[in-house]
C-alpha positions in Angstrom: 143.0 19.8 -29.5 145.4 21.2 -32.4 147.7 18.2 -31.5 145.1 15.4 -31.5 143.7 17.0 -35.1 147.5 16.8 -36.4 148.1 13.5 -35.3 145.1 12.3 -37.4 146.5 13.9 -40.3 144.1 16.9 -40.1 145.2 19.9 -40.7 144.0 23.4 -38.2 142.4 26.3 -40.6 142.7 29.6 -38.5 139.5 32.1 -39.5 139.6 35.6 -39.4 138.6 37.4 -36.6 136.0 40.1 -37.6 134.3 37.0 -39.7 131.0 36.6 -37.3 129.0 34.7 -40.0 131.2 32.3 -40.9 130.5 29.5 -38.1 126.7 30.1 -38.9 127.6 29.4 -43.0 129.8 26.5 -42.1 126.9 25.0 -39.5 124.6 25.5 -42.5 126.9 23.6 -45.0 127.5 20.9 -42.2 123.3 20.7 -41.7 122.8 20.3 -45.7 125.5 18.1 -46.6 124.1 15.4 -43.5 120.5 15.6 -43.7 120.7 15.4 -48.2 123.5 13.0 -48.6 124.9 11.2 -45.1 122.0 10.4 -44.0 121.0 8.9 -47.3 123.6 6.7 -48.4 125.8 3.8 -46.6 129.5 5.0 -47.2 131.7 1.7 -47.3 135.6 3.6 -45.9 137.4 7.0 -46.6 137.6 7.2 -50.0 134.5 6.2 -50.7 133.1 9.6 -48.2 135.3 11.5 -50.2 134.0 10.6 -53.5 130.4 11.6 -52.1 131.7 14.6 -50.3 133.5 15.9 -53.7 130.1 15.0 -56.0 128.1 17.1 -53.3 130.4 20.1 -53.2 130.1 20.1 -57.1 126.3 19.6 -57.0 126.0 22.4 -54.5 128.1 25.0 -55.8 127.3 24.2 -59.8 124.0 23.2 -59.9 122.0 23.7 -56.2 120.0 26.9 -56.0 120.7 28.7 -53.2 118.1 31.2 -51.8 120.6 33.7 -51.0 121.6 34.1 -54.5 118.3 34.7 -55.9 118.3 30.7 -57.1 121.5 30.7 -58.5 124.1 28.3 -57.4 127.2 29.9 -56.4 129.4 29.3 -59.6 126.4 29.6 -62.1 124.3 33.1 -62.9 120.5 33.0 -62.7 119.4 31.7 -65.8 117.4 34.2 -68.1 113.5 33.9 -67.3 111.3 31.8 -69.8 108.5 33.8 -70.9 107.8 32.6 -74.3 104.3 30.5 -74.1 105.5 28.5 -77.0 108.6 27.1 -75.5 107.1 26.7 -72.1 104.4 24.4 -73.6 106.6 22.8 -75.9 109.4 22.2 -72.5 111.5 19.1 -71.8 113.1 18.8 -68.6 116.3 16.0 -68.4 117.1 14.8 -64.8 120.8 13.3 -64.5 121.2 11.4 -61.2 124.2 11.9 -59.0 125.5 9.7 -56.4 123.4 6.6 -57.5 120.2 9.1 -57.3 120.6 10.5 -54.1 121.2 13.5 -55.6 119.1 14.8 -58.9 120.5 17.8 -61.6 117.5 19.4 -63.9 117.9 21.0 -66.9 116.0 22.0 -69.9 116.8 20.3 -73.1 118.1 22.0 -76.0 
């Protein structure tokens, strides 16, 4: 198999041994990434996947809330709570699309 994966110009990570979660995080990732971007868009060759592969790491690692981290993605902190009734009232939300809209970033504006 490592010599099939070669010839196609991919390249054999070896993972630790005492790691016993990490097929179930990568199966996870795998899971995500089809069913909230594949399956949603038409890709049109390889560079094209790659560009929407790249934009969905980003999106899920700076801006996704993961459950696991208490909603915070995995390179951004838990924001601080809003508990001010004047600034929830008075709240704007901004949505930036990603990926022509397939994916969707909120965020309060300043």
């Amino acid at each position: 198999m490592d010599e099939i994966l070669a010839e196609a110009g991919i390249q054999t990570v070896v993972t630790g041994i005492r790691m016993p979660r990490m097929n179930a995080i990568m199966e996870w990732w795998v899971r995500s990434c089809r069913r909230e971007l594949l399956d949603r868009c038409l890709l049109w060759n390889e560079r094209h996947l790659r560009h929407a592969l790249r934009e969905y790491e980003q999106f899920s690692n700076r801006h996704r809330a993961h459950q696991a981290l208490a909603q915070a993605a995995p390179l951004r902190p838990v924001p601080d709570p809003n508990t001010d009734p004047e600034r929830i009232t008075s709240l704007t939300i901004r949505r930036r699309d990603r990926l022509g809209g397939i994916l969707h970033e909120y965020s309060h504006a300043a």
